[in-house]
N, C-alpha and C positions, 0 to 999 in steps of 0.2 A: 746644556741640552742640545742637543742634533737633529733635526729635520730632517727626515728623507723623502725621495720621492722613488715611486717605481714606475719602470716603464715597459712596456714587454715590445721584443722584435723579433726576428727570425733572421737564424744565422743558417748560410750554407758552405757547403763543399763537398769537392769529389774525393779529400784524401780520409776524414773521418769526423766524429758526432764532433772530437774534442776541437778539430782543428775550426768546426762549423760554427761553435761555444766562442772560440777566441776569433772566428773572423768578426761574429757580433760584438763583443768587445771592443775589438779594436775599431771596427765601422762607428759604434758610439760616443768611442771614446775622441773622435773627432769633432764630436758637437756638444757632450755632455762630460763634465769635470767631477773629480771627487767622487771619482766611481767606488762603491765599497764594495759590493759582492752580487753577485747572480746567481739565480736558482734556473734551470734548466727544467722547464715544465713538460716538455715535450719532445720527444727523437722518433723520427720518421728518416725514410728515403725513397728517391725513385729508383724504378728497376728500367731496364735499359737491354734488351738480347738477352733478356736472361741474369744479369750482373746487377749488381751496387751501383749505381750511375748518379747518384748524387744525396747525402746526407745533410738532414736538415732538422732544425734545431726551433724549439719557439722557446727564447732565454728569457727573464724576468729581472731586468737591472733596477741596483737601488743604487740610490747619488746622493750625498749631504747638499741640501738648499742653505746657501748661504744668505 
């Protein structure tokens, strides 16, 4: 049997949701181990003159606790 834990953060970026999804990822994956999957609860951006000026993400990470 597997334990998990969830944790939620927010991911950004100026190139898109996905790249926003995987900077989260990778930002947590520096502190937390045995990452299994992420649900993406949330996609927003700010507007900027007009334009897309920054995509953002509130991701919902699950981790096996060992």
């Amino acid at each position: 049997m597997s334990v998990l834990k969830v944790i939620e953060i927010l991911g950004n970026s100026e190139k898109g949701w996905e790249d926003a999804a995987a900077q989260a990822v990778a930002h947590a994956s520096k502190s937390v181990s045995h990452i299994r999957s992420v649900n993406i609860q949330n996609q927003s951006a700010t507007v900027k003159d007009g334009k897309i000026h920054e995509y953002r993400v509130n991701v919902k990470i699950s981790f096996e606790v060992k």
